[in-house]
ZARODO-224156 format. One record per residue (C-alpha): residue number from 1; residue in one letter; x, y, z. Coordinates in steps of 0.5 Angstrom, whole numbers, plus 500, padded with zeros to 3 digits. Layout:
N
     i   aa    xx    yy    zz
   NUM    A     X     Y     Z
...
end
This chain:
241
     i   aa    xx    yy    zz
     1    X   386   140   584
     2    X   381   144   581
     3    X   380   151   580
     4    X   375   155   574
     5    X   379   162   575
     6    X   380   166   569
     7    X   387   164   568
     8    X   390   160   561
     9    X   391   153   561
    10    X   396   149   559
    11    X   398   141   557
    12    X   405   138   557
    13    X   406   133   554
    14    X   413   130   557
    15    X   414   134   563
    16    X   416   127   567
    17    X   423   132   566
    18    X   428   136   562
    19    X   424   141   557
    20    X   418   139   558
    21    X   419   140   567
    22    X   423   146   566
    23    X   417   149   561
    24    X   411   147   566
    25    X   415   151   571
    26    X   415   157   566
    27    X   408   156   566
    28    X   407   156   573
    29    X   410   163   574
    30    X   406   166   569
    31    X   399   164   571
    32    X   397   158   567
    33    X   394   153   570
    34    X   397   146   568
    35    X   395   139   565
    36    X   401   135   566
    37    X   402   128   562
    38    X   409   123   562
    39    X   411   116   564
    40    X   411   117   571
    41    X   407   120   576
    42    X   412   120   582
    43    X   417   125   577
    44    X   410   129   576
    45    X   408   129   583
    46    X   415   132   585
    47    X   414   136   579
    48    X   407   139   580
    49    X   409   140   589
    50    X   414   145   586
    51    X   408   149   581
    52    X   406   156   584
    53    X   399   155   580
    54    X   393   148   580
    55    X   395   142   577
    56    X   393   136   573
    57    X   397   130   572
    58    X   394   125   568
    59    X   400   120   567
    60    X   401   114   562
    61    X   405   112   556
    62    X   403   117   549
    63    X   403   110   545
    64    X   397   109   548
    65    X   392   112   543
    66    X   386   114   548
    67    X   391   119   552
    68    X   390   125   547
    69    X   383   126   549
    70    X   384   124   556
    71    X   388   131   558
    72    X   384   135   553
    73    X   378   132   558
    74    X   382   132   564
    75    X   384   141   562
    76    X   376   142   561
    77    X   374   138   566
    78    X   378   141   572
    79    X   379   147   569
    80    X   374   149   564
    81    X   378   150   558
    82    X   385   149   554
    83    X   389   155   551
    84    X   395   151   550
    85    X   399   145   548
    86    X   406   144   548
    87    X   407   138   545
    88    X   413   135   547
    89    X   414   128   549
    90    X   419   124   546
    91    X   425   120   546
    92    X   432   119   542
    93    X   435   113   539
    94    X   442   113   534
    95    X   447   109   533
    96    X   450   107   526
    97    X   447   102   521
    98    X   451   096   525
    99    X   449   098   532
   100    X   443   101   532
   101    X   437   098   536
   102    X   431   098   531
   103    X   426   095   535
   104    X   427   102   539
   105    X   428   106   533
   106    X   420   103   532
   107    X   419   107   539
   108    X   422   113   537
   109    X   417   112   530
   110    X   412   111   535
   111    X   412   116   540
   112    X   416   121   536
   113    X   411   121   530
   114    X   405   117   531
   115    X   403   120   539
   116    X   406   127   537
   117    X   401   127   531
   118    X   395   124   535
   119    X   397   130   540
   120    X   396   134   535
   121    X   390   134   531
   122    X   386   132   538
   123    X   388   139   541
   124    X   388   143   534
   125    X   381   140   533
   126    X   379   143   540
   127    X   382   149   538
   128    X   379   150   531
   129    X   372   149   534
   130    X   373   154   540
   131    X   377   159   535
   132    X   383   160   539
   133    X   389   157   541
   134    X   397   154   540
   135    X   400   149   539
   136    X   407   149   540
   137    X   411   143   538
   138    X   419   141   540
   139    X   422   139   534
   140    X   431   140   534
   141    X   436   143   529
   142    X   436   136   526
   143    X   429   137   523
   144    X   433   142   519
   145    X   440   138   517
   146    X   441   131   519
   147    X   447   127   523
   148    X   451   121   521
   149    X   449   116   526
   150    X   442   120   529
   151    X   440   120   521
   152    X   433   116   525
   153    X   432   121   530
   154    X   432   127   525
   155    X   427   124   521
   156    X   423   124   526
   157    X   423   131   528
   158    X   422   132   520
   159    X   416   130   520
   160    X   413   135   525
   161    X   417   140   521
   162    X   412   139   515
   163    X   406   138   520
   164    X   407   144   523
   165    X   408   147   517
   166    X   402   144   514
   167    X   398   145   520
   168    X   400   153   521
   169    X   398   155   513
   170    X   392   151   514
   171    X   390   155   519
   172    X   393   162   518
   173    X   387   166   517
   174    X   385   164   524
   175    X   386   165   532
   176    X   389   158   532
   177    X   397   157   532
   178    X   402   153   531
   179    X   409   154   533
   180    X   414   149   533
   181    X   421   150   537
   182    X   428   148   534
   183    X   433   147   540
   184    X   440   146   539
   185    X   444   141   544
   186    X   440   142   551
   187    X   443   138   557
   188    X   438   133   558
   189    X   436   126   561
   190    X   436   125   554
   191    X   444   122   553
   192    X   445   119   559
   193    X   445   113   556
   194    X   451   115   552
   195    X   458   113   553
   196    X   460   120   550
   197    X   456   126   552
   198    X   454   129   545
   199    X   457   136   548
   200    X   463   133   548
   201    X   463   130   541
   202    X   461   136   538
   203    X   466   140   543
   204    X   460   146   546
   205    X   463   148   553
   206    X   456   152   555
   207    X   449   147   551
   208    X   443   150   552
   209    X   439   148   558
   210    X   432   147   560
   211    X   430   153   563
   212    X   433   157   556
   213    X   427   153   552
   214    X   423   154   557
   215    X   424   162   557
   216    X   423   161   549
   217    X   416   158   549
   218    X   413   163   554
   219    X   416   169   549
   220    X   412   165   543
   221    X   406   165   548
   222    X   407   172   550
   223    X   406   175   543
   224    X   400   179   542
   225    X   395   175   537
   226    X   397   178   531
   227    X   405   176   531
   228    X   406   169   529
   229    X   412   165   531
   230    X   412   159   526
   231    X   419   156   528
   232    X   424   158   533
   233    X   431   156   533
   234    X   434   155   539
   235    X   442   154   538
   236    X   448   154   544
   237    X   455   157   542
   238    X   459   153   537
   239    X   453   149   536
   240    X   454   149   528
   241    X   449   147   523
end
C-alpha cells in the first residue's frame, strides 16, 4: 500500500505481536503511516488488516544484516520519508549457569545487541542527514538492575542502554532523538516457554500489558521538540527494582 500524504511514518521492527503489534496500533490511530518488519509476514498481515492508516510490511529475520536498510528504503519508497524508528525486535533466553542454553544466548547476543545497533545507525544516519527525527529503543528494568538466571538477558538491554545514551549526547544539540523505554514485567509472548510464568514468581497480580507501553511511546513521540524523554521507565504494581 502506498500513500505520499502528509503524515508521519514510522518502522517497527518486531510488530509480529506483544510491544511491537500494540505500538503499531497506537501509531495507526494517531495518523502515522507504517513499516512493519518481524519474522512472520502471516502475523503482520493479520496485524496490518486491523491498521486504520497505509502500511508496509517488509518481513524477515533482524539477523540478516541488509534489513536495516530494506524498511528505511521501504518507508522512502512508499512513503517519501521516515520520521521514526521504534527499534524493538528482540528475544529473551535465561536460565541458570547449568541449564541455560548458550547456542540461544547467541541469538539473543545477535538479535538483541547486533541487529538492535544495525537498526540503529541505519536510522540515526538517515535522521542526521534529514535533521530531524526519533528513535526509540525497548530496553527493560533489567537493563538498569539484573536478575539471577536472566543475568544474559540484562546484558543485552545494557548494551542498548549505553547506545542510547551515547547516541543521545552525541546528538543533542540537534533535532534528532533518542529515547529509550524501560518496562517492567508486561504480559507477553515472551515467557510462554516458561514452566513458571515470571508474574507468578515475582507475585505481580496485575503486569503491564502492551497496550500500556504502547500508550508511553506516543506520549514521547507527542512532546513538542524542545522536551526530550531520554529514559522512560515502565513499572506494574509490586514490581521492585
Amino acid at each position: 500500500m502506498s500513500d505520499r500524504g502528509g503524515s508521519k511514518v514510522a518502522v517497527i521492527t518486531g510488530a509480529t505481536g506483544g510491544i511491537g503489534a500494540e505500538v503499531a496500533r497506537a501509531l495507526s490511530g494517531a495518523g502515522y503511516r507504517l513499516v512493519l518488519s518481524g519474522r512472520s509476514e502471516e502475523k503482520l498481515s493479520v496485524l496490518a488488516s486491523q491498521l486504520q492508516t497505509p502500511f508496509v510490511i517488509v518481513a524477515g529475520d533482524l539477523q540478516d544484516a541488509a534489513i536495516p536498510k530494506k524498511l528505511l528504503s521501504a518507508a522512502l519508497d512508499s512513503f517519501g520519508r521516515c520520521d521514526v524508528c521504534f527499534n524493538n525486535g528482540g528475544i529473551i533466553e535465561v536460565g541458570s549457569i547449568e541449564t541455560i542454553n548458550i547456542e540461544r544466548v547467541c541469538e539473543m547476543v545477535r538479535v538483541n545487541i547486533e541487529a538492535a545497533f544495525r537498526v540503529a545507525y541505519v536510522f540515526l544516519k538517515h535522521f542526521v542527514q534529514q535533521k530531524t527525527g526519533h528513535l526509540v529503543n525497548t530496553s527493560s528494568v533489567l537493563g538498569k538492575k539484573v536478575r539471577p538466571t536472566a543475568g544474559a538477558y540484562a546484558a543485552t538491554k545494557y548494551a542498548i542502554e549505553a547506545l542510547s545514551e551515547a547516541l543521545r549526547i552525541e546528538l543533542s544539540r540537534t533535532d534528532v532523538q533518542v529515547s529509550c523505554i524501560q518496562p517492567g514485567l508486561v504480559r507477553t509472548g515472551l515467557h510462554d516457554r516458561w514452566e513458571v510464568h515470571p508474574a507468578e514468581a515475582m507475585k505481580i497480580a496485575e503486569p503491564l500489558t502492551p497496550a500500556d507501553i504502547a500508550r508511553m511511546v506516543l506520549f514521547i513521540l507527542e512532546q513538542p521538540a524542545h522536551i526530550r524523554i531520554p529514559q522512560l521507565m515502565i513499572m506494574p504494581k509490586g514490581h521492585e527494582m
